[in-house]
C-alpha positions in Angstrom: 0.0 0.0 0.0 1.2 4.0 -1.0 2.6 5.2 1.9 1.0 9.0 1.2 2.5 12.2 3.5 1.3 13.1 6.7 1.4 16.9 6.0 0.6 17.3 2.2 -1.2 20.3 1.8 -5.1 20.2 0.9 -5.2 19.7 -3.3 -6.2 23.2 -4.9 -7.4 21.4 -8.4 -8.9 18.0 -9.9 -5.6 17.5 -11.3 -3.8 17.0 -7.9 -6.1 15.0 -6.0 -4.7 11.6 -4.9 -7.4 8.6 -5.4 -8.8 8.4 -1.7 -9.3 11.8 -2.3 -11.4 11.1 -4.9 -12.7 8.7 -3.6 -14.0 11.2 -0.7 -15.2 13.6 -3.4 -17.4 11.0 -5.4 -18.9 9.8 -2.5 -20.1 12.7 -1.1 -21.9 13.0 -4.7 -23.3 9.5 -4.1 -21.1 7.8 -6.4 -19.5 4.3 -5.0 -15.8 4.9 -3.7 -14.4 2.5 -6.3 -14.5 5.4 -8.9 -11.7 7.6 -7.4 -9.3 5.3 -8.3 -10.7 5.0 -11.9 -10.9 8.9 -12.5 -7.4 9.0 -10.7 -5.9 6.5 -13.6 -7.7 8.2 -16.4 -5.7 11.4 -15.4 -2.5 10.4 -14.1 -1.8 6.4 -15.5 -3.2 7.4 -18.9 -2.9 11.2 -18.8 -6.7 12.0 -20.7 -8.1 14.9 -18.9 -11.1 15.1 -21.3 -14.0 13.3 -18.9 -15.9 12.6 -21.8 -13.2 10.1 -23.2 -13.6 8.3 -19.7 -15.1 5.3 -20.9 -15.7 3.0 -18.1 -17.6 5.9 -16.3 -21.5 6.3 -16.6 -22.1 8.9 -18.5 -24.2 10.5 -15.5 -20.7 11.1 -13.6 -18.4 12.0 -16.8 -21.0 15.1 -17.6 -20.8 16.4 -13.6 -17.3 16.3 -14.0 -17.3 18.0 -17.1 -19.7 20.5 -15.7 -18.6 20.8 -11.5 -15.2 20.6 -12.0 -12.0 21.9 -14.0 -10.4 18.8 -15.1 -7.6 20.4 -17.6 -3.5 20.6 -17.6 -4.0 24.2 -16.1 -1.2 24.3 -18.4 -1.1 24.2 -21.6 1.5 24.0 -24.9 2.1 26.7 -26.8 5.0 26.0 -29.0 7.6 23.4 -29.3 10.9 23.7 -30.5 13.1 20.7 -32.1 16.8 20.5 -31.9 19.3 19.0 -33.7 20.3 16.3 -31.2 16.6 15.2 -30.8 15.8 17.7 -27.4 12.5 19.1 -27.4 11.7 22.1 -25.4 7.9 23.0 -24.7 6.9 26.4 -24.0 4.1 26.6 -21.7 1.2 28.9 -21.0 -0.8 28.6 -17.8 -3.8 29.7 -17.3 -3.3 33.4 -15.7 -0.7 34.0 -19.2 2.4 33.4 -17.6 5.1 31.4 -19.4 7.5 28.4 -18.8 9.5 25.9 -20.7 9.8 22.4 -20.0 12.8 20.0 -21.8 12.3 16.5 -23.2 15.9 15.1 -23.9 16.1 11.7 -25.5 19.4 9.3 -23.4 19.8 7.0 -26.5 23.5 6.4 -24.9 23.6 8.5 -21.5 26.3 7.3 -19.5 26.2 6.7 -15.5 27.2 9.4 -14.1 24.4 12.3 -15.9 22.2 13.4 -13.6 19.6 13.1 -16.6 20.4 9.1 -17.0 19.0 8.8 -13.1 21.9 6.6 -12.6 20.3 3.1 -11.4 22.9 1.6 -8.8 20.8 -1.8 -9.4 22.2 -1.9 -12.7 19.6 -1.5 -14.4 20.2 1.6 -16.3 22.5 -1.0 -18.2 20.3 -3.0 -19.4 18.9 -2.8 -23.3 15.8 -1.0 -24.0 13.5 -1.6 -26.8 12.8 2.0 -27.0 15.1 5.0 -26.5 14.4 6.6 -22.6 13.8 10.1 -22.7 14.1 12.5 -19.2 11.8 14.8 -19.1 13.1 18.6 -17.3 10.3 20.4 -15.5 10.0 23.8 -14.3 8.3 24.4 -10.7 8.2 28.1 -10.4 7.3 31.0 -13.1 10.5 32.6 -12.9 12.7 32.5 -9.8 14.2 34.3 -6.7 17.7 32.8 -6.1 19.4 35.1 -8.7 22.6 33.0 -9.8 24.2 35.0 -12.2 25.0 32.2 -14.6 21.0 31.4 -14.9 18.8 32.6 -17.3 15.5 31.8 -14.9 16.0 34.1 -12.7 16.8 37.1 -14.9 13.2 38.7 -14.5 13.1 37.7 -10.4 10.1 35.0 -8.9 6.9 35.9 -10.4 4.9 33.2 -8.8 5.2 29.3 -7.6 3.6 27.1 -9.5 0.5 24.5 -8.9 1.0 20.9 -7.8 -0.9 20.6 -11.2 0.9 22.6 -13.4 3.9 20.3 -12.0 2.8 17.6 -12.5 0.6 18.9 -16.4 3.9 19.0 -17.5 4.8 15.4 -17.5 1.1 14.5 -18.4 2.3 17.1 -21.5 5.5 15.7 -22.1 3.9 12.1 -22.7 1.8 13.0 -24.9 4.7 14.7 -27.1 7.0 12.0 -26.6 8.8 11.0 -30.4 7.5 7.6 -31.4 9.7 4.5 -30.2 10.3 6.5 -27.0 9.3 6.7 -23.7 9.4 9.2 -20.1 12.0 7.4 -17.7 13.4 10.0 -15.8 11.9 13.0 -14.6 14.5 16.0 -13.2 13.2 19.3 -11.0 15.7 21.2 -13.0 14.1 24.0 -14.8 13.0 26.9 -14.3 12.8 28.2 -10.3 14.0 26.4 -7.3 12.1 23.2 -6.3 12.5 23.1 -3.2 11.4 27.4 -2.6 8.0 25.5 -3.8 8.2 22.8 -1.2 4.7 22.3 -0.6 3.8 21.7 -4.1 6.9 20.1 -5.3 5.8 17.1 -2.6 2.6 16.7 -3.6 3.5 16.6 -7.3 6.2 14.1 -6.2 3.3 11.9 -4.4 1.3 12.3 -7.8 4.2 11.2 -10.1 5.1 8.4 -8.2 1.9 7.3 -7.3 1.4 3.0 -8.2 -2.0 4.1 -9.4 -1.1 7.2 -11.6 2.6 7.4 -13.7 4.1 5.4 -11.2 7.2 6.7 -12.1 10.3 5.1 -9.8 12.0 7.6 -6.7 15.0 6.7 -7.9 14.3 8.4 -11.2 13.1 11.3 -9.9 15.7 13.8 -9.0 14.8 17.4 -7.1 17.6 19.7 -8.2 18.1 22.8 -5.4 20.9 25.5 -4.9 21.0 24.3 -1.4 17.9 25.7 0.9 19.6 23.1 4.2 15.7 22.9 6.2 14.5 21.7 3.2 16.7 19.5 2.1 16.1 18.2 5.8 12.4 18.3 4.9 12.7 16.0 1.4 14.8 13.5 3.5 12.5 13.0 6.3 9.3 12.9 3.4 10.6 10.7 1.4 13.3 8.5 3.6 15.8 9.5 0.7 14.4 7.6 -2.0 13.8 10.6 -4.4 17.6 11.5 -6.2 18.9 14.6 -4.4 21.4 16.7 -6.7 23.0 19.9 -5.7 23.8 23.2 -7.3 27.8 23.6 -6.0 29.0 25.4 -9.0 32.4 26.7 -6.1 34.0 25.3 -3.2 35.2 28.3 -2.0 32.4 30.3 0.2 33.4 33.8 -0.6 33.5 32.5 -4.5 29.9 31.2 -3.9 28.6 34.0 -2.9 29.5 35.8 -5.8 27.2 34.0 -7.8 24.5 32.7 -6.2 23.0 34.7 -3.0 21.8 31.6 -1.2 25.2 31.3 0.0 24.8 33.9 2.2 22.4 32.4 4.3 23.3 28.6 3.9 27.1 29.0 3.4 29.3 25.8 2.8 29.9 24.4 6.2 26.2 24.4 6.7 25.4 22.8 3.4 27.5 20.1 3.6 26.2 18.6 6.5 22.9 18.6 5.4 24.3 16.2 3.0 25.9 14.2 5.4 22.4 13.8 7.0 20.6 13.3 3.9 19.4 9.8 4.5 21.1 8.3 1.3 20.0 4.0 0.4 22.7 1.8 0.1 25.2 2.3 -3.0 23.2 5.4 -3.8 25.2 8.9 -4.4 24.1 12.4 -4.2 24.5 14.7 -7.3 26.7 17.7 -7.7 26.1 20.0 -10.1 29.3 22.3 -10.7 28.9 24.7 -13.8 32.7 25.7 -14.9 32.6 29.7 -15.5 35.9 30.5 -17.1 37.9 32.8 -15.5 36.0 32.0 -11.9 35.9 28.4 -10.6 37.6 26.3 -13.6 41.4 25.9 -12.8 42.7 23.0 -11.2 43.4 24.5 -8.0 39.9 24.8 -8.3 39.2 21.4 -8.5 41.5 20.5 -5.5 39.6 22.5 -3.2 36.4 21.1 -4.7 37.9 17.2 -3.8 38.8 18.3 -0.2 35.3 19.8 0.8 33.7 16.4 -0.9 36.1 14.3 0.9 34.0 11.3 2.2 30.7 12.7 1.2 29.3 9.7 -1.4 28.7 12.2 -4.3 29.7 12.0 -7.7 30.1 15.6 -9.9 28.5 16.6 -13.0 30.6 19.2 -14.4 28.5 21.8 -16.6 30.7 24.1 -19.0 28.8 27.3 -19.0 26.1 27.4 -21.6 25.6 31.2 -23.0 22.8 33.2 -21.9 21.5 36.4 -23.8 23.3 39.3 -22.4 25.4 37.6 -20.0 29.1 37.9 -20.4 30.2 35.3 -18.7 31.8 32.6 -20.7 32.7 29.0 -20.6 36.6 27.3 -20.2 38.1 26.0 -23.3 37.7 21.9 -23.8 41.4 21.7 -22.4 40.6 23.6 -19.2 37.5 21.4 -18.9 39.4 17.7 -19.4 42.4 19.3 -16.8 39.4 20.3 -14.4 38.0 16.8 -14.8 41.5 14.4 -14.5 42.5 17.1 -10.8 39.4 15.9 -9.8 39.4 12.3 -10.7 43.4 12.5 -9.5 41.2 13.6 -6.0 39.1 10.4 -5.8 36.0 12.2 -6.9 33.7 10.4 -9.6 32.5 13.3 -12.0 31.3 13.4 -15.4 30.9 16.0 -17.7 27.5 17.1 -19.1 26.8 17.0 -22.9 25.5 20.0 -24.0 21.5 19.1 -25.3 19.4 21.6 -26.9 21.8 24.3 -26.6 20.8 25.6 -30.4 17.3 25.7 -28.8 18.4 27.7 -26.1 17.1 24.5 -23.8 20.1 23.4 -22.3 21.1 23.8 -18.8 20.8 27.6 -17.4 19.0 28.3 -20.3 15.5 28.2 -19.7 13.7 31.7 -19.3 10.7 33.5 -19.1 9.5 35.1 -22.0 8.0 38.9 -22.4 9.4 39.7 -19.4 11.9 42.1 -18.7 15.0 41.1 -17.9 17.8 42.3 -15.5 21.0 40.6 -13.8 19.8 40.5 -9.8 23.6 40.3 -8.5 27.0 41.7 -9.6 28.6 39.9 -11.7 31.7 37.9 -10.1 35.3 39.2 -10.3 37.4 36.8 -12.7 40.7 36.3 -12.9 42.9 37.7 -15.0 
C-alpha cells in the first residue's frame, strides 16, 4: 500500500487529487468509492483529462465532472521547439498568461554518471531498452528568486510558484509529445525556479508522479535539483526517507567565491550545506549529485578542483561538471575543452567520480541555465563575479 505524507497540503485542483481523495469527493456525490481510483488513472496512469473520453464511467458522472469541476492541464502548450540532437523544449502557458519551458531530452546512450540518466545503482540503467528513454526537465516556479548569475531563470526575479498541477501537467504534456519508439523514464526538478522554494507543491506533485495508481514513475528516477535551501533539504529527506535523487547546485568550493554568484550562499554558506548532506538519508550504493557549472575565469582551474575534492572528501557524491552554456546578455563565458578535461582528471586524481554534461538543446536555447521566461523584462539580480585575470 502508498505510503501517502502526513502533512501534504489540501489539493487546490482536480488534477492533484490523490485517489482516496477522490474517492471522498465521489462519495459525497453518491457515487461508490471505487470510482476515485478510476478517474485517478484516467488522469494520471493514462494522462486523458477530457471526462468525456472516460469510458468506463457512466455517462451520469463524466458530464458532472465536465460541468462541476475543472479537469484540464492548467497548463497548456504553446510552442515546441526541435533540436538537432533530438531535445524538445515546450513552451508553456498557464492559465493566468504566464510562461514556462519544460525539456524532453532523448538518453539514447547517456552514461552513468548524468544526472539526466537517473543513474540506477541496481544496474539496471544498463540493461537494453526496446525503446530509446527520454528524461523529461520540469519547471516548478514561473521565474525565480535565487538570482545566480549564470541562470537565465531568474533574470526577470520570482513571479509566482507554481501548482501541484501545473507540476505535474507538465509530465502528463510531455507524454503526450514523446517522439514515437520512446518513452518518459526519468523526470528532473531542474528547470525553471527552485524546487525546493515551492516545497509544498513540489511534494505533492512528487506523491502524484510516483503514485502506483497514476505514472508510477520510480523515486530513484526522480531527482529534485536545489541550490541548497539546508531545512529543506532536511524536509525532502524526512518525506521521502531518501528515495527521491537529491542533486545539488555547488558550482564553487570556496564560500566567498559562492557568494558571488549565487546569493543563497549567504544564508546557507558551505559548512552548513555540507552537513545537510551528510544527514541526507542516502539508500545503500546510492550517491548524491553535484552540479558544478565551470565559468571561465572564476571556478575552472585545477586548483579549483583540488579544493572542490577536499570539501567532498567522504561525502558519497559523484560531480556533474557543466561548461557554462551562453545566456543572452550575460558575459560570462565557458573554459576552453582543455581547461574542462584538466578540471575533470585534478578531480578524478582527488578520488571524486564526475562526469561532464553534454550540451543538449543548446541551439534551442534548452540546455542547462537556459530556460527563461518570456516577455518579461530582464535584469541581472547580483554583480557579476570578479574573474581572474
Amino acid at each position: 500500500m502508498y505510503k501517502h505524507l502526513p502533512d501534504l497540503a489540501p489539493p487546490q485542483t482536480a488534477l492533484e487529487r490523490l485517489p482516496e481523495e477522490w474517492s471522498a469527493q465521489l462519495e459525497a456525490w453518491g457515487e461508490p468509492k471505487y470510482r476515485g481510483k478510476q478517474v485517478f488513472q484516467w488522469l494520471h496512469a493514462r494522462g486523458v483529462l477530457d471526462p468525456a473520453a472516460m469510458t468506463n464511467l457512466p455517462k451520469s458522472l463524466r458530464d458532472r465532472l465536465a460541468q462541476d469541476l475543472v479537469i484540464d492541464a492548467a497548463i497548456q502548450v504553446s510552442s515546441v521547439h526541435d533540436s538537432e540532437d533530438g531535445t524538445k523544449k515546450l513552451l508553456l502557458t498557464t492559465h493566468d498568461g504566464r510562461t514556462s519551458e519544460a525539456v524532453l531530452i532523448p538518453m539514447p546512450s547517456a552514461e552513468r554518471g548524468d544526472t539526466y540518466a537517473a543513474e540506477d545503482p541496481s544496474g539496471e540503467e544498463t540493461a537494453s531498452e526496446p525503446q530509446t528513454p527520454v528524461t523529461q526537465c520540469i519547471s516548478t516556479q514561473i521565474g525565480c528568486a535565487m538570482g545566480c548569475v549564470f541562470c537565465a531563470s531568474g533574470l526577470a526575479g520570482l513571479k509566482r510558484h507554481m501548482s501541484a498541477g501545473e507540476i505535474v501537467g507538465q509530465v502528463i504534456l510531455g507524454r503526450a509529445h514523446t517522439a514515437e519508439g520512446s518513452r518518459l523514464r526519468n523526470v528532473v526538478f531542474m528547470g525553471m525556479g527552485e524546487p525546493l522554494h515551492n516545497y509544498a507543491a513540489v511534494a505533492r506533485a512528487l506523491t502524484l508522479l510516483t503514485h502506483p495508481e497514476g505514472l508510477a514513475l520510480s523515486k530513484r528516477r526522480v531527482t529534485i535539483s536545489t541550490s541548497g535551501l539546508v531545512p529543506e533539504i532536511d524536509r525532502l529527506g524526512r518525506d521521502f526517507g531518501g528515495e527521491v535523487q537529491l542533486a545539488v547546485s555547488l558550482h564553487s568550493p570556496d564560500d566567498a567565491q559562492r557568494s558571488q554568484i549565487m546569493p543563497i550562499n549567504k544564508k546557507h554558506p558551505l559548512p552548513e550545506l555540507m552537513e545537510a548532506l551528510r544527514r541526507y538519508p542516502l539508500p545503500k550504493r546510492r550517491r548524491i549529485t553535484i552540479e558544478y557549472t565551470l565559468i571561465k575565469g572564476f571556478n575552472a582551474d585545477p586548483s579549483d578542483a583540488k579544493k572542490l575534492a577536499e570539501l567532498l572528501r567522504g561525502l558519497p557524491v559523484k560531480v556533474n561538471l557543466i561548461p557554462l552554456n551562453r545566456v543572452e546578455g550575460n558575459p560570462l563565458e565557458p573554459p576552453s575543452w582543455d581547461d574542462v578535461d584538466a578540471f575533470q582528471a585534478t578531480l578524478r586524481d582527488g578520488g571524486v567520480a564526475n562526469f561532464v554534461r553534454r550540451r543538449k538543446g543548446d541551439d534551442i536555447a534548452a540546455a542547462c541555465g537556459q530556460l527563461a521566461l518570456r516577455n518579461e523584462p530582464k535584469k541581472i539580480r547580483v554583480a557579476l563575479p570578479q574573474l581572474r585575470g
